[in-house]
N, C-alpha and C positions, 0 to 999 in steps of 0.2 A: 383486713380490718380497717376501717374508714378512719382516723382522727374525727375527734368533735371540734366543731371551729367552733370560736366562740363568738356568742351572741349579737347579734347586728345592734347598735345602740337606735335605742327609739327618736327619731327628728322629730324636733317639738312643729305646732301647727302655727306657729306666731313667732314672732319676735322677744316675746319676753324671757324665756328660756334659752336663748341662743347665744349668752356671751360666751366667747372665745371658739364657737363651736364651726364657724367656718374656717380658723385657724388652727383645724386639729385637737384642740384642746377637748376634753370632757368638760360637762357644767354637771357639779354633783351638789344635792339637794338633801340636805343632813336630814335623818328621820325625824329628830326632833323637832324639825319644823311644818311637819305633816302632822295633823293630830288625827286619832283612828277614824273620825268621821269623815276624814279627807278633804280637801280644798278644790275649789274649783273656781278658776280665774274666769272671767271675764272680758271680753273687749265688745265697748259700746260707740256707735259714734255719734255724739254730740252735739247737736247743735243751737247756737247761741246767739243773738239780733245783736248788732254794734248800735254805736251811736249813729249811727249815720244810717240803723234800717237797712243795712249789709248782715248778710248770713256767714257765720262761720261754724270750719264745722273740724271737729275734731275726735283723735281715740282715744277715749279713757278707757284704762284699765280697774276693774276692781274685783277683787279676792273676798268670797263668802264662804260657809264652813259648806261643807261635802251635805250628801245624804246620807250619811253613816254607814256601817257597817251593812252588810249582807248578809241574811238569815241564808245557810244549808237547811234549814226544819230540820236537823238532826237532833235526837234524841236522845238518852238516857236510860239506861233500863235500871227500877228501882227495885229495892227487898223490900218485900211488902210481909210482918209476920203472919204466919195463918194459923187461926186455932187447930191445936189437935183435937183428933177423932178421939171422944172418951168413950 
C-alpha cells in the first residue's frame, strides 16, 4: 500500500503572494478575506511622461472582485401535488 504524500503547495505567478515563501515558510490567506465571488489581482504596467518628457514606467498592482460563483446546472427535484382520479 502506497502512503499518500501530501499535497505540493501551489507557487504563486508573481510576487505578490510570495512573502516568506522562498524562506520555507507557507504564506496563508485567511478565507475571510476571499469573498465567494473571489478576487482576482492584477499586475499592469504603467506608464507616466516626467517633467522633462522622459517615460517611466512601472507595476501596479490592483485587486477587483472575482466572477462569482460557478453554476453545476444542478437541479432539484420538486413534489408537485396531483389531483386524484374521482
Amino acid at each position: 500500500m502506497n502512503p499518500i504524500s501530501p499535497p505540493a503547495p501551489v507557487r504563486p505567478r508573481t510576487d505578490l503572494l510570495r512573502v516568506g515563501l522562498d524562506a520555507g515558510q507557507p504564506y496563508f490567506l485567511p478565507d475571510e478575506e476571499v469573498p465567494r465571488s473571489g478576487t482576482r489581482v492584477l499586475q499592469i504596467f504603467r506608464p507616466r511622461a516626467g517633467m522633462t518628457a522622459s517615460v517611466h514606467i512601472w507595476l501596479a498592482a490592483r485587486s477587483e472582485v472575482g466572477r462569482g460563483e460557478g453554476t453545476s446546472g444542478l437541479g432539484y427535484d420538486r413534489l408537485i401535488d396531483k389531483k386524484a382520479d374521482t
